[in-house]
N, C-alpha and C positions, 0 to 999 in steps of 0.2 A: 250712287251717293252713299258715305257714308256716316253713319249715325252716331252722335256724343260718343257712346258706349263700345259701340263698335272702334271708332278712332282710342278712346282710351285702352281698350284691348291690346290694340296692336302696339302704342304706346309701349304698355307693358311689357310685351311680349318682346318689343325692341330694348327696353332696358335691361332683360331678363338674359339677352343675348348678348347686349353688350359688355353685363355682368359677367356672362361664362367666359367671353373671350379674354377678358383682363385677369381671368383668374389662370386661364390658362398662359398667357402673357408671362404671369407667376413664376408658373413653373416652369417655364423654358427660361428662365431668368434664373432661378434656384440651382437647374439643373445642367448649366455651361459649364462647372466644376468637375462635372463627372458623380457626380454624388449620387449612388443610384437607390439610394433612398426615393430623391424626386420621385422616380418611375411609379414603387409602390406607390407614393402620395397622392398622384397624379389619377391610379387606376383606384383608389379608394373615394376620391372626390367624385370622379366620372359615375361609377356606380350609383353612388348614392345618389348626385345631379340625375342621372338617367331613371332611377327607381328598379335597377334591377342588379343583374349582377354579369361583373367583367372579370376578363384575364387576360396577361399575357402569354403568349406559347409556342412553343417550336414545333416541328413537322410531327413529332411523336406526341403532342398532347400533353407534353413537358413544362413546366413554370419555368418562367424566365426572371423572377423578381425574386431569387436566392430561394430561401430556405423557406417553404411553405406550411401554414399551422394544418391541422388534421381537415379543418373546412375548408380552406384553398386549397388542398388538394383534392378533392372531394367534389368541389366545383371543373377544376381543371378537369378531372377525369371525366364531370358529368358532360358537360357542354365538348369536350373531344370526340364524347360518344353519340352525342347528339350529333356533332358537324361529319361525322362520319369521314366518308374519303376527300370530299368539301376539303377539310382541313391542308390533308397533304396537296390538293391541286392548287392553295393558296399559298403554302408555306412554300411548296417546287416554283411558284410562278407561272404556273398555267392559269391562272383566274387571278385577276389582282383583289377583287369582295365576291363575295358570297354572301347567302342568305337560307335561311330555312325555315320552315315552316311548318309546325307541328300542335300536337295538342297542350305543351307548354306554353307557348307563345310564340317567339318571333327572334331567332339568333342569328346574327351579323358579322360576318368575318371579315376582316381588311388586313391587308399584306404590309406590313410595314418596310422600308427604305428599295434600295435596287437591289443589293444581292441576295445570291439564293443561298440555301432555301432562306425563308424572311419570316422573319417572327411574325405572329400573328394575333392583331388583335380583339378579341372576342366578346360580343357582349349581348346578352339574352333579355329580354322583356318580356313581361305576362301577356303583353299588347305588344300591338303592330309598331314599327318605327314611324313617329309622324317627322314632319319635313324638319321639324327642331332637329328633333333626335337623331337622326340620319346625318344633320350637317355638323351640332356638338362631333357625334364619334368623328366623320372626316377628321375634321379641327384636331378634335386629340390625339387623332393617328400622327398627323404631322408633326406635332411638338413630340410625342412620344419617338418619334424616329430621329428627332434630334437630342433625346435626353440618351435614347440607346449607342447612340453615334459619340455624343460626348462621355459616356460611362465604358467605353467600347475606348475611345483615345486615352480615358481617364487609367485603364487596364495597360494600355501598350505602356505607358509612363513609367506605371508602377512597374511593370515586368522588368523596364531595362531598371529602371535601380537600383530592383531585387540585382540583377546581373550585376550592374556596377558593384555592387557590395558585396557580392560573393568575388568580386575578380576581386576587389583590394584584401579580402581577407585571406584568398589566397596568396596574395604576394608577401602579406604579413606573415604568413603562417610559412611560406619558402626562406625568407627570411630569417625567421626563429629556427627553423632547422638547418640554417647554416648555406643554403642553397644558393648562393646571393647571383648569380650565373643567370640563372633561370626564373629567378624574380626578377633580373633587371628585365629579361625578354617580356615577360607576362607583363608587368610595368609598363610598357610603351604601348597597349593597346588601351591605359586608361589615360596617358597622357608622353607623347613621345621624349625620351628623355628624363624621365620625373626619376631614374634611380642613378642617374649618370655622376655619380659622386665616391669620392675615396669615402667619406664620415657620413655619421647622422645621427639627429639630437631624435630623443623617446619624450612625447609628452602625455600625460595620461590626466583626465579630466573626469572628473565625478559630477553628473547628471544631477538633478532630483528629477524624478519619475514622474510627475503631474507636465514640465515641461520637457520631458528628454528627446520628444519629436521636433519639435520648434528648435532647443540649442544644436542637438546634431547637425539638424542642414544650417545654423548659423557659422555654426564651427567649419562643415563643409565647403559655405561658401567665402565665409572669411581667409581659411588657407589654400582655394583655390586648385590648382594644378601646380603649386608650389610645395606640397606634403601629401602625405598618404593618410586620410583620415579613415577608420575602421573602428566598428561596431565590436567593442573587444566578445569574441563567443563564451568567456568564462562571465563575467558580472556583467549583467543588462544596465547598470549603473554606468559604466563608463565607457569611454571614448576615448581611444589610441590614438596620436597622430605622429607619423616619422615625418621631423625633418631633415631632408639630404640636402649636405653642406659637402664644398670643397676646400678641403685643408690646404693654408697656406702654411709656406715655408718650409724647414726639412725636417727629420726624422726626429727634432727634440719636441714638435709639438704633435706628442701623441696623442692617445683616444684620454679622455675625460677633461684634457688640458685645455684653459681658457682660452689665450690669446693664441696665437699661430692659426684660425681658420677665419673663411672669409665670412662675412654679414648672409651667408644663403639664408638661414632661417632665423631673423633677423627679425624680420616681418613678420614668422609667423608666430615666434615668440613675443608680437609685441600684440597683432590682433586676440592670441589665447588671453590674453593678461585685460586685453578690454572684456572680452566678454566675461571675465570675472568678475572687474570692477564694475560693471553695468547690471549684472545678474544674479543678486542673492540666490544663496544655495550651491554653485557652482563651487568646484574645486580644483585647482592644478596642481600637481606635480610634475618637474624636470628632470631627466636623466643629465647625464655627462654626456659629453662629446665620443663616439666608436665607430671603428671603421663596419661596416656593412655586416662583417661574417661575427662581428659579435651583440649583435642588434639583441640577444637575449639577455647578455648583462646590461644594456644600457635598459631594457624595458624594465627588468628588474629596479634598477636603480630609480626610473621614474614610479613605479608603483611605490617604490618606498618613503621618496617624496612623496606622496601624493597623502600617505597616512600621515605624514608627520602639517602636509597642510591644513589638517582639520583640528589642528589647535592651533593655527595661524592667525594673528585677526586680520590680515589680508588674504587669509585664504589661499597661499601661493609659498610651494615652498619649492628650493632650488639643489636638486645633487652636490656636496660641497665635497670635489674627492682629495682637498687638504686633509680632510679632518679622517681620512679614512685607514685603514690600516694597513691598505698592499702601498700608501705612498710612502708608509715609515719603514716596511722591510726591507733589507737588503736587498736587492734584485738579482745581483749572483748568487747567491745562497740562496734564498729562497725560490728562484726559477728554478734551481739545482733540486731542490728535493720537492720542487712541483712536478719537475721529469721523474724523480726515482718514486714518487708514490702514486702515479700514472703510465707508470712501465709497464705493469700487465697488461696495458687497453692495448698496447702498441702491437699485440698479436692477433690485433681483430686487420680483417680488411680494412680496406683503405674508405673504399665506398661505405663500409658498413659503421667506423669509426665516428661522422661527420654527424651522420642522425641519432648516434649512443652517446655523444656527447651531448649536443643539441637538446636529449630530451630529458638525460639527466640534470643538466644546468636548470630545465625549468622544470624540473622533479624535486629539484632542493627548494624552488621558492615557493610550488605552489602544492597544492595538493593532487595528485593522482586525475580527480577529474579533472581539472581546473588548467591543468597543463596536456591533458589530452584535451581540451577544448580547444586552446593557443595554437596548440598546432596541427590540428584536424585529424588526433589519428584515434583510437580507441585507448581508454583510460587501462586496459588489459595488457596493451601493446605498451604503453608507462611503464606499468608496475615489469612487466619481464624486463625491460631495457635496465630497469633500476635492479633487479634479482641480480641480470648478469652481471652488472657493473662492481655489484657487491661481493658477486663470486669471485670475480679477476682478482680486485681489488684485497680481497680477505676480510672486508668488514662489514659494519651491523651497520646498516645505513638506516636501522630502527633509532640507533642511536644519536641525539643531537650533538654530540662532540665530535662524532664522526661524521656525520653531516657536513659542520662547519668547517672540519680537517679539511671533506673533498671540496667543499665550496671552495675554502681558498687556493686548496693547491690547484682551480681550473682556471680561479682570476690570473695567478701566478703564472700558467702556464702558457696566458695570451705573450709573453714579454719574449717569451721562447730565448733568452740567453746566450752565447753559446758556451758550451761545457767548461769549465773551470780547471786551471793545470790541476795535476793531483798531485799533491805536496806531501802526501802522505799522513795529514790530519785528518780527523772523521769527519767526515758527512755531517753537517750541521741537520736538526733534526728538527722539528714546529715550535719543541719547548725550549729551546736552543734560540733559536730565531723571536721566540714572543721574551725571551729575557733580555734584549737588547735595550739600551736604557732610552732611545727612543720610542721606541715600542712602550715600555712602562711608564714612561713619562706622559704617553697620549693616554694610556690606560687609567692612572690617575686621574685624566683630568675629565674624565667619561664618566668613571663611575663616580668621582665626587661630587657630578652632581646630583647625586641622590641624597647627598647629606641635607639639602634646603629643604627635605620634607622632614615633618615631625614626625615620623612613622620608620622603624627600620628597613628599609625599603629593600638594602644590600643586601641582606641577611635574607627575606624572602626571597630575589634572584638566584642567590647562590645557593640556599636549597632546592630552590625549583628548576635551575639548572643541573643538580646532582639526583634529585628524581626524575630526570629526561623528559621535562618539562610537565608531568603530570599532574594539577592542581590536586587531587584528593588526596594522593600519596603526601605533597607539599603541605596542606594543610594539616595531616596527622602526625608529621615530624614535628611541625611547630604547635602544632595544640591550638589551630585557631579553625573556623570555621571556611569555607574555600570561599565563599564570597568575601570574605578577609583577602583572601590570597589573588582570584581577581581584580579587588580592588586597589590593592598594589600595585601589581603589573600597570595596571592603569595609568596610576599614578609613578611607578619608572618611565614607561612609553613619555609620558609630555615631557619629563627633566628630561633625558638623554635624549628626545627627538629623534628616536628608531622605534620603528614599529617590531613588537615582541608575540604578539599572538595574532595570528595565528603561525608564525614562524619565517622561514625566507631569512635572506642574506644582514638586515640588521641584527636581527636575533644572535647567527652565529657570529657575527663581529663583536657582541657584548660576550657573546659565550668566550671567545679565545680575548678580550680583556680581563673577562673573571683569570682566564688561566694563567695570564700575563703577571698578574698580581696574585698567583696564587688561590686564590678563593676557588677555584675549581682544580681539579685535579685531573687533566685530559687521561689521563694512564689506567685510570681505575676502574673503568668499567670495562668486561669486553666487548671486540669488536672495536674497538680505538687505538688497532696498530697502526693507523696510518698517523695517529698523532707522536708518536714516541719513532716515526719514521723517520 
């Protein structure tokens, strides 16, 4: 028989159990994510519930729950040294528990899941295990071998998309070095077909960093296996995405041109566009339409968008290559002396030409590191491609006029021409070609819009263009303070809607406008033979 006291005992002791199991309920519920937090949670509740002290461990006496403070490991060591060889016959699977018995008290070892060797989970008392205690640890061994099991799948996860994201930014990065062969091959192991295209549009997206995990995989699964999304390696800001389109029609709708290709990225230009309008903070830029092997200028062109979207109030600005200046040059002439001031390259190999191009094109828009990030190679391995380029070449590629000289004569160079009779006239030469009265007439209408500010706005460019873009040097010509002089620039960047600092292909299309009209002087510094070429 049992007595009031006695039944309220057991009472308790039954809700005291039914309490631990709901708590452990908890945590197998917490810990289906993979989240391996749970686990520590889990062994910090258990201890304290037990009144002694726990761990998890591998065959060597090793923590399992990450990075352990100077007392958890202090613990792990103690009770390893306790469980002596115990340990390893549980971790091997020769014994599934153990037990031992000393003048500490009383420690408990339990093999957690099937395979070997099995984590082990351990837990010591000043006192004997009573029938509670013995049954809690069971209990927690099982959820704990399902938290290790889901943090164990939660691992395989992550690993492949580490993988998937190192494959796409390899393809991206074969891509930008002109490889388009062996990116399409790499390509079909993230999705078959995904490069199977003559064009493809460059979109580049600006994160804010409190959401840039959550938009990435929206952005990822919004374009699907219909574009190549990548984690660009230069700015943790943003997010790349190419899409490949096939161009209809024939030869007259080339790369940047609107009509003549089919709706392929269509879609993806329409889900980029929602997730901006649904997501403050967010930013897009659009490149032009390019065939494959010049996916470096189209990236460029989306980067450039992408600055001029942040004075957008839609937040979305679009490559416009009417307004640009390779569509007012000449194309015979100007392809013409894109060959004669790229003749020196012509003596490098063949193989070795593809990657010197490649990485000077994104040597002009980015900085040194920023374009050995793009394309995975050493920021060292940059700067010599750019030494050599300079040597063939004969000029100062320190210099921004000569910069914008080679920028353009590379965009010039994609049209590839064929040679001109020779009529016995000269060689039309960059300031020959920018004096054409379309050429000036888009020049005008570029830089006048600087006149809408009440600040001489020209007048700061065009010295700060003739001190090769130096602000301090800019500011002591003019006798103003340099945050004067970056505050202009500033304020050119929103009129003209090209980004000017930190430099790249806007900059030098304003530079050869200055020259257009004069206000710069391509000839006069050295190192800008190729512009009097």
């Amino acid at each position: 028989m049992v007595t009031e006291g006695g039944g309220g005992q057991l009472r308790g002791q039954s809700h005291d159990h039914v309490a631990r199991l709901t708590r452990l309920l908890d945590f197998a519920r917490a810990g289906e994510s993979g989240d391996g937090a749970s686990v520590r949670r889990l062994l910090t509740w258990l201890a304290g519930t037990l009144g002694g002290t726990v761990t998890l461990t591998g065959q060597g006496g090793e923590p399992l729950t990450g990075p352990a403070s100077r007392a958890e490991a202090a613990a792990h060591r103690e009770l390893a040294a306790r469980a002596g060889e115990l340990l390893g016959q549980v971790a091997g699977g020769r014994l599934h528990a153990a037990a031992v018995d000393d003048h500490h008290g009383q420690l408990r070892l339990v093999a957690l899941g099937r395979r070997t060797p099995h984590p082990v989970l351990a837990a010591a008392l000043p006192r004997p295990f009573d029938e509670q205690d013995a049954a809690l640890l069971g209990q927690a061994a099982a959820v704990l071998a399902l938290l290790l099991k889901a943090r164990e799948a939660e691992e395989h996860r992550r690993n492949a998309e580490r993988a998937t994201e190192c494959l796409r930014l390899a393809v991206f990065q074969l891509l930008m070095g002109g490889d388009v062969a062996l990116a399409q091959r790499t390509a079909a192991g993230l999705s078959p077909g995904l490069l199977d295209a003559d064009t493809a549009r460059v979109y580049v997206l600006e994160l804010p960093e409190h959401r840039r995990e959550l938009l990435v995989r929206a952005c990822e699964a919004a374009t699907g296996e219909r574009a190549l999304a990548v984690r660009c390696a230069a700015y943790d800001s943003q997010l790349i995405v190419v899409a490949p389109t096939t161009r209809r029609g024939g030869p007259e709708h080339g790369a940047g041109h609107g009509p003549g290709h089919d709706a392929g990225d269509h879609d993806v230009a329409a889900a980029l566009h929602r997730i901006v309008e649904e997501r403050p903070g967010v930013f897009l830029g659009a490149g032009g339409l390019h065939p494959l092997a010049q996916l470096a200028d189209a990236y460029g062109e989306a980067a450039r968008a992408l600055a001029v979207a942040r004075y957008r109030p839609g937040r979305v600005a679009e490559h416009l290559p009417q307004t640009r200046l390779t569509a007012l040059l000449d194309p015979a002439a100007s392809g013409a002396w894109a060959a004669r001031v790229l003749q020196p390259l012509d003596s490098l190999p063949h193989h070795g030409r593809g990657p010197l191009l490649a990485t000077v094109s994104l040597g002009l828009e980015f900085t040194a590191v920023n374009a050995a990030k793009i394309l995975g190679i050493s920021r060292n391995t940059v700067r010599a491609r750019m030494d050599r380029t300079a040597a063939l070449l004969g000029a100062d590629l320190a210099d921004v006029r000569a910069r914008a000289a080679l920028h353009l004569a590379l965009q010039m160079s994609h049209a590839a021409p064929a040679p001109a009779a020779d009529d016995g006239a000269p060689p039309a030469g960059l300031e020959r070609l920018l004096a054409a009265g379309p050429v000036r007439d888009w020049a005008r209408e570029l830089l006048g819009r600087l006149a809408a500010a009440d600040r001489d706005l020209r007048r700061t460019l065009r010295t700060w263009i003739a001190e090769n873009t130096a602000v301090e040097e800019t500011a002591a010509r003019l006798g103003v303070h340099p945050r004067t002089v970056r505050d202009h620039l500033r304020g050119a960047e929103q009129l003209l809607g090209r980004r000017l600092v930190p430099g790249g292909g806007d900059l030098y299309e304003v530079v050869l406008a200055c020259a257009a009209l004069e206000d710069v002087d391509l000839g006069s510094r050295p190192g800008c033979v190729m512009c009097a070429a």
